[in-house]
SERO-4910 file (N, C-alpha, C, O; in steps of 0.05 Angstrom, whole numbers):
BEGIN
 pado doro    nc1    nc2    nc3   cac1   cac2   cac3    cc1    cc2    cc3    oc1    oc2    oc3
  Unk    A    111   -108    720     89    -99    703     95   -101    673     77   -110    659
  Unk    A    119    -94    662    120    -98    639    120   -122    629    107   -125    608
  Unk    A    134   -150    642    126   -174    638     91   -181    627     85   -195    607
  Unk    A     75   -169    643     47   -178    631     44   -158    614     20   -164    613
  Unk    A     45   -145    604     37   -127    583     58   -143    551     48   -138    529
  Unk    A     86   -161    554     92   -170    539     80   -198    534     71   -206    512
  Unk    A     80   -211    553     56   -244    554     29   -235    538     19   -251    522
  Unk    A     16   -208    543     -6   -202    537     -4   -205    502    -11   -223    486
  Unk    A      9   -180    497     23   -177    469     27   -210    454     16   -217    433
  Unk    A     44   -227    469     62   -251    454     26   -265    453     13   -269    433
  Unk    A     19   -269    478    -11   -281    467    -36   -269    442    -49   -287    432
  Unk    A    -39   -248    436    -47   -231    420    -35   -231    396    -49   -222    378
  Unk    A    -18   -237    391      4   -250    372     -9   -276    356    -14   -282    333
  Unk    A    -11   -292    389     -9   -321    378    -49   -322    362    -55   -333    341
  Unk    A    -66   -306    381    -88   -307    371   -103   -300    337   -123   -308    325
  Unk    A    -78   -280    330    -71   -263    304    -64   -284    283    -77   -291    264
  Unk    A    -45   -292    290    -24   -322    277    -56   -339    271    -65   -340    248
  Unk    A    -69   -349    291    -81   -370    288   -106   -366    269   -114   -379    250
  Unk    A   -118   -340    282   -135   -332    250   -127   -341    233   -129   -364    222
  Unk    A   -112   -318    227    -92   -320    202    -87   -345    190    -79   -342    167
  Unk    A    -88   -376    198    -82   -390    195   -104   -405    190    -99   -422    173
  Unk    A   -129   -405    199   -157   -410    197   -159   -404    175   -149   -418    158
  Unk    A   -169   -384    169   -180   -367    148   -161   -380    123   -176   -391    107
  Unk    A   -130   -383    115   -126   -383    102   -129   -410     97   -136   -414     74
  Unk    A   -127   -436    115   -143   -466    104   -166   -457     99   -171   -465     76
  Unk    A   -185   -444    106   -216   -448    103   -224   -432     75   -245   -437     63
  Unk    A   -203   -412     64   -211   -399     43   -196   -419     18   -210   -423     -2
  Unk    A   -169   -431     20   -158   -446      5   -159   -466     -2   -150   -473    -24
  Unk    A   -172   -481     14   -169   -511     19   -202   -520     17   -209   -539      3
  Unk    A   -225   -503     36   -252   -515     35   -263   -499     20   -280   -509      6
  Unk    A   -260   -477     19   -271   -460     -9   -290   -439      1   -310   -432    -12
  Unk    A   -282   -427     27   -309   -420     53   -299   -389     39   -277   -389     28
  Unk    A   -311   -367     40   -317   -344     43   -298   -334     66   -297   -341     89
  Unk    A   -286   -321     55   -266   -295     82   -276   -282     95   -293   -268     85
  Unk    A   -270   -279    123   -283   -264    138   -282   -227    142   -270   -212    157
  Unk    A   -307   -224    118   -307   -196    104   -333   -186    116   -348   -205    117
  Unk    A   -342   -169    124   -367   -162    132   -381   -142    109   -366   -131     93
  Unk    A   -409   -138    107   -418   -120     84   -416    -93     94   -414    -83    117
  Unk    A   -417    -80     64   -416    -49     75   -443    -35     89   -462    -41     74
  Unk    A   -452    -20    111   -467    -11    112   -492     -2     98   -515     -7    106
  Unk    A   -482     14     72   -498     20     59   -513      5     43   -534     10     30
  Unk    A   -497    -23     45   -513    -51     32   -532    -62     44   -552    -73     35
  Unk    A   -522    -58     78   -546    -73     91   -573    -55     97   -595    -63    104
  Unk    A   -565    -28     92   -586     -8     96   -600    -10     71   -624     -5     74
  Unk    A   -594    -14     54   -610    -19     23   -622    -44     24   -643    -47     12
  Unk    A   -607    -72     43   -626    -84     37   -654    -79     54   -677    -77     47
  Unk    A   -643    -80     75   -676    -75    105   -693    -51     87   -717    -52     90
  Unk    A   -683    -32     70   -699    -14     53   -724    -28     40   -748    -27     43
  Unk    A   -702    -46     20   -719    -62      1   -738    -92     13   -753   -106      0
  Unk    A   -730    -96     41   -748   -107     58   -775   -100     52   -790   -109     35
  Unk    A   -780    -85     67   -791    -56     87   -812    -53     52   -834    -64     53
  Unk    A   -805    -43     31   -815    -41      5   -826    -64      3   -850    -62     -3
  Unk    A   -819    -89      4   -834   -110     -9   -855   -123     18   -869   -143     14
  Unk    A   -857   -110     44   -872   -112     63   -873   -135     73   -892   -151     71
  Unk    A   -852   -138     84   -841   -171     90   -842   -160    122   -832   -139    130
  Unk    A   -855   -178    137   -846   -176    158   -834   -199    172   -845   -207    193
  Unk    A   -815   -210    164   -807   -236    177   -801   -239    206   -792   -222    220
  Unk    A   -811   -270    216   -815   -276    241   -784   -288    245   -776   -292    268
  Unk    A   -773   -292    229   -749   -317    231   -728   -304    209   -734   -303    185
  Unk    A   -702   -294    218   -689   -285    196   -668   -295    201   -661   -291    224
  Unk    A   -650   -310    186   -622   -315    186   -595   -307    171   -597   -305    147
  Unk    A   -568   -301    182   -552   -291    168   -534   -323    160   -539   -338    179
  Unk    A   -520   -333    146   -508   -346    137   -482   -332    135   -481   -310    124
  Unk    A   -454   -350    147   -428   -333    146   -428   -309    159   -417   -289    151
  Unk    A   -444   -312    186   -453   -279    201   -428   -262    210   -424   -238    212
  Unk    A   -412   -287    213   -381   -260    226   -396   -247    243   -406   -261    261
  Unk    A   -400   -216    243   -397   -211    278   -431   -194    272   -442   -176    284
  Unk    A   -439   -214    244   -474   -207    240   -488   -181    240   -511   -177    247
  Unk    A   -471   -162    232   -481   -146    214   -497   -138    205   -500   -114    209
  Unk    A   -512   -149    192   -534   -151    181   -556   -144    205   -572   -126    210
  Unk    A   -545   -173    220   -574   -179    241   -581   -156    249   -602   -143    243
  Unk    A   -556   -149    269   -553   -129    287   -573   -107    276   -592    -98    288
  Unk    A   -566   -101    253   -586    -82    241   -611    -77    233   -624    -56    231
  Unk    A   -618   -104    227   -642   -121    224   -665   -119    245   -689   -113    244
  Unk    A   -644   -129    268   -662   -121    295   -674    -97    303   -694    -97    318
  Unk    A   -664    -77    296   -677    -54    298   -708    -55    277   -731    -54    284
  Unk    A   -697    -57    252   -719    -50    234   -747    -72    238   -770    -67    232
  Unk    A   -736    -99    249   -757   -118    257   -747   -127    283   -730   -144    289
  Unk    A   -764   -111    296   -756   -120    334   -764   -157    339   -749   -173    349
  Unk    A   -794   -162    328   -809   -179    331   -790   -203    321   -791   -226    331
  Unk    A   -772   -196    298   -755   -213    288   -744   -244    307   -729   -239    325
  Unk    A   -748   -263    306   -726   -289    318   -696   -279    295   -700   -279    271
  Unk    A   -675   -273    306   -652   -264    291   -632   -281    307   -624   -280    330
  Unk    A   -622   -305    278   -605   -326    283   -576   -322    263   -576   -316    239
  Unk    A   -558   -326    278   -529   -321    258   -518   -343    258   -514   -352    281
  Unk    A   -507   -362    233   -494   -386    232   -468   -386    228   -464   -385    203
  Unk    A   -446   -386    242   -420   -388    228   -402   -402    234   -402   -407    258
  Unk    A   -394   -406    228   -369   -431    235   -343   -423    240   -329   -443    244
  Unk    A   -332   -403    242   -301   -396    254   -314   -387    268   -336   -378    268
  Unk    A   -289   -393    290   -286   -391    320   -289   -364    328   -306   -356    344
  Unk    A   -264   -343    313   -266   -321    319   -287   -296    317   -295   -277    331
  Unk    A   -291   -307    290   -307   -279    272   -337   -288    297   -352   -271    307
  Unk    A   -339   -312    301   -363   -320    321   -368   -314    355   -388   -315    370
  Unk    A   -341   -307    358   -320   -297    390   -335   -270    381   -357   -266    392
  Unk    A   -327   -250    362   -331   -227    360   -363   -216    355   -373   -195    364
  Unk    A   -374   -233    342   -404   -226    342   -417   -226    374   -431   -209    385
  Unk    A   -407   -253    384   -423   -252    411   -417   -235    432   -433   -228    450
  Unk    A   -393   -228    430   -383   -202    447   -407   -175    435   -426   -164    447
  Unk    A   -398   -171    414   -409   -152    408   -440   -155    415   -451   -139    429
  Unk    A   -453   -175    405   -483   -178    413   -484   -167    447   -501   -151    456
  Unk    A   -463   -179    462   -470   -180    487   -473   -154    500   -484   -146    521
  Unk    A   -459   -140    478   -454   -109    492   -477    -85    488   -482    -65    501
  Unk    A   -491    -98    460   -503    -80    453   -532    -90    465   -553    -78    462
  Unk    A   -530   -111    475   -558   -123    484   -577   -136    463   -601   -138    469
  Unk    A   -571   -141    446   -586   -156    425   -592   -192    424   -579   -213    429
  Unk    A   -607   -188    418   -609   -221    419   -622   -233    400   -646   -238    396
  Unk    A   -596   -239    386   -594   -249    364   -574   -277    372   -555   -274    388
  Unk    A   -580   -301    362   -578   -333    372   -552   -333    350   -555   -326    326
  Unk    A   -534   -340    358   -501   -351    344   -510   -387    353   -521   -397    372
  Unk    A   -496   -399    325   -503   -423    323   -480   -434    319   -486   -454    306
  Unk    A   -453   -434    322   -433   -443    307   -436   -479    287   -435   -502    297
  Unk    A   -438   -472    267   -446   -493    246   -439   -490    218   -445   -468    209
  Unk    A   -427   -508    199   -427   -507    179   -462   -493    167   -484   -502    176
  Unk    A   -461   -479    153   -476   -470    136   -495   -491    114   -519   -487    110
  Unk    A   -481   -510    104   -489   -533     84   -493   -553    105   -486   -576     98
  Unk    A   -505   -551    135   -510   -576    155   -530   -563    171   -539   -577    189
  Unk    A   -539   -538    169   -557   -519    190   -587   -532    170   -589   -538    146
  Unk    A   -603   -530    191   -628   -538    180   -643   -509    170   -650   -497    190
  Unk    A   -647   -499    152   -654   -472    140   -680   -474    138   -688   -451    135
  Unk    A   -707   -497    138   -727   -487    146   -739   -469    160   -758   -459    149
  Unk    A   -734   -462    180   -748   -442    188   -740   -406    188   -750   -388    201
  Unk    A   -723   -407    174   -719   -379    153   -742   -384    139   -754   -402    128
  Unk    A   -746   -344    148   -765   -337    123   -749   -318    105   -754   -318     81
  Unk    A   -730   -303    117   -707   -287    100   -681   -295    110   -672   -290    132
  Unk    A   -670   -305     95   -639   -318     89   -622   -293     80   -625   -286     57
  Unk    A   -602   -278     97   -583   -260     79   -558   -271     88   -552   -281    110
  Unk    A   -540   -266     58   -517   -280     56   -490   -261     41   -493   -247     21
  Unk    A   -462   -264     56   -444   -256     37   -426   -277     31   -417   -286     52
  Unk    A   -418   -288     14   -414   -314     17   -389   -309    -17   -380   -287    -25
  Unk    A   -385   -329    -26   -368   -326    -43   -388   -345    -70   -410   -357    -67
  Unk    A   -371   -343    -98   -384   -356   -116   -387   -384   -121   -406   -393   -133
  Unk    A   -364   -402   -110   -370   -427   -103   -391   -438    -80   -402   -459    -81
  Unk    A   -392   -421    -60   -405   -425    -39   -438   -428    -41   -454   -445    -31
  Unk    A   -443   -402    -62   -462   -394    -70   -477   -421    -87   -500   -425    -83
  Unk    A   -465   -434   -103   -466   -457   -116   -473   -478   -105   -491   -491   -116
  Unk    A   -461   -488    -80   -458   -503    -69   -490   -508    -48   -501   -528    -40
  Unk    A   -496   -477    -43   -521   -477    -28   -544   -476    -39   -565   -475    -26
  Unk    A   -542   -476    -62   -566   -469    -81   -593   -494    -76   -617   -492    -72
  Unk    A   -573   -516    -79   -599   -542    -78   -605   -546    -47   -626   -555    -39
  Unk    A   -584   -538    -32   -600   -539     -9   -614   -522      7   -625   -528     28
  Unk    A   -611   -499     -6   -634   -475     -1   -665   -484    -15   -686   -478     -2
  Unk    A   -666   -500    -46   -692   -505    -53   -694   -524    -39   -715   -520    -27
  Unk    A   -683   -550    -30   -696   -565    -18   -698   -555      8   -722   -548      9
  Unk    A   -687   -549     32   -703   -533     53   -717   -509     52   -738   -505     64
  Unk    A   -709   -496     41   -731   -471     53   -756   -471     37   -757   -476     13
  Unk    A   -780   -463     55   -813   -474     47   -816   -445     27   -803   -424     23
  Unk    A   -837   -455     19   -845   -435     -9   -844   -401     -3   -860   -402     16
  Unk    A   -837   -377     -4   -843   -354      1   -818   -343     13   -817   -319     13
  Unk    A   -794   -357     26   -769   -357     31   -757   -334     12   -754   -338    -12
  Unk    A   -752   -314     24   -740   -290     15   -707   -298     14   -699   -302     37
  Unk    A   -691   -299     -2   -653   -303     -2   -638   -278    -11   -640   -274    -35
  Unk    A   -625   -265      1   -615   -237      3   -586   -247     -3   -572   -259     13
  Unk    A   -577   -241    -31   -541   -252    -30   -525   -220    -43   -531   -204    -61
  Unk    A   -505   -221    -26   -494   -190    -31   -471   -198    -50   -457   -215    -39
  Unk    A   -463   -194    -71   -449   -194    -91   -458   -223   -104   -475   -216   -120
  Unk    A   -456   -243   -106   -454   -266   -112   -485   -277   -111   -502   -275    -94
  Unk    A   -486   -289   -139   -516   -297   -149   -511   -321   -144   -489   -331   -138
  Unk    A   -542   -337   -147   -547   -362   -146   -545   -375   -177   -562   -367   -192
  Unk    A   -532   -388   -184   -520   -396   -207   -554   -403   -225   -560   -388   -243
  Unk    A   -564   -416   -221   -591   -431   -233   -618   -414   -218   -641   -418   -226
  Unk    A   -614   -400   -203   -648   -377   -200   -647   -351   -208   -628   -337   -201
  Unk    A   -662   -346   -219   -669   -313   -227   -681   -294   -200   -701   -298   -186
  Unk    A   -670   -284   -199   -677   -257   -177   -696   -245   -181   -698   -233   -203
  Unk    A   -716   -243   -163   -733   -224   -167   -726   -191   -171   -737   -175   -187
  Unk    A   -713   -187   -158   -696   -157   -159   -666   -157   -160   -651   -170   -146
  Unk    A   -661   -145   -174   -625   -143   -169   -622   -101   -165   -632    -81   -175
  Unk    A   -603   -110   -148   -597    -70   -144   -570    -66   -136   -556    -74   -117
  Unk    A   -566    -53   -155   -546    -45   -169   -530    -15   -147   -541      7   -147
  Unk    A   -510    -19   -134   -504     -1   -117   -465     21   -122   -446      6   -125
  Unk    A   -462     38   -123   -436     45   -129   -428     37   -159   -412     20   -166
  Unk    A   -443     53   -176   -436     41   -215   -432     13   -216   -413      6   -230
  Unk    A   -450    -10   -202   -446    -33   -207   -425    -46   -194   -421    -70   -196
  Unk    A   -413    -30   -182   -395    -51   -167   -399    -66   -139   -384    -81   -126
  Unk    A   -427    -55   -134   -439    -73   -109   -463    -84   -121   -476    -73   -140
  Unk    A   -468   -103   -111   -498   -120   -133   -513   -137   -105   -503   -153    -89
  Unk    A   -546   -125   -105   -552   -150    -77   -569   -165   -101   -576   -158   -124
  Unk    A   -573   -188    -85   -594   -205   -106   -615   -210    -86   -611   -213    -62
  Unk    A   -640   -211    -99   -664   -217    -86   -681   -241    -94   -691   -241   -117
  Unk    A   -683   -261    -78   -694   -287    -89   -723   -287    -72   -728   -275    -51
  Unk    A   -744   -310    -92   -765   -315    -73   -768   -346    -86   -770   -355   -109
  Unk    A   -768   -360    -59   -770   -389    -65   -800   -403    -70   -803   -427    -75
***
């Protein structure tokens, strides 16, 4: 018995290592966002400021969803919602779908680069993403997403659009940005 409980461990190990090893090409090398999830109180402020601007979106997507967050939450406040998560590591994408599976939600994991997902049919795009990243998606957020496209980015602005709202959370040290395309 103790044999599998050490194989178990040495494998759990190796799964740890390999993150670890992901994450650090993908944050160093391609310039991708770490796999950080938002704080609660951010994603409850944003579905707030949803909910205020009387959005009821049919199609919502998270970009960089990790284990989607957002969605998960999302789904509650808009049942009617289509709730799609795009992400591209293996793991943080292992852990969303588990977790989806458990809580019964159904919300669609896409594993895909982010700058190759077809973003038309978002009507609200929320994102945690980093400041290069943020850059990088800008033109291809105006060129796909159709006019009225709501973009939710939690710390990190879109370098060239003005926000319709910015809110300001914890003395400024949390910032969401609110775009309308």
């Amino acid at each position: 018995m103790p044999a599998f409980f050490l194989i178990f461990f040495f494998f759990l190990l190796i799964i740890l290592f390999l993150f670890f090893i992901s994450q650090f090409y993908n944050i160093f090398f391609r310039g991708y966002a770490p796999f950080v999830s938002s704080k609660p109180k951010v994603i409850q402020t944003v579905l707030k400021e949803l909910t205020k601007l009387k959005i009821k979106p049919q199609t919502i997507y998270e970009l960089g969803a990790g284990r989607a967050g957002f969605l998960r939450a999302a789904r509650q406040r808009f049942p009617q919602a289509k709730l799609v998560g795009i992400e591209y590591s293996f793991l943080p994408l292992f852990l969303g779908k588990i977790q989806s599976a458990l809580t019964n939600s159904k919300i669609e994991f896409i594993k895909k680069n982010i700058f190759t997902v077809d973003l038309g049919p978002a009507e609200v795009i929320y994102c945690y993403l980093n400041a290069d990243m943020m850059k990088r998606l800008e033109p291809i957020l105006k060129k796909e997403c159709r006019m009225g496209t709501i973009i939710i980015s939690y710390q990190f602005p879109l370098p060239h659009l003005v926000p319709i709202k910015t809110i300001s959370l914890n003395n400024d040290k949390d910032k969401i940005y609110f775009y309308k395309l």
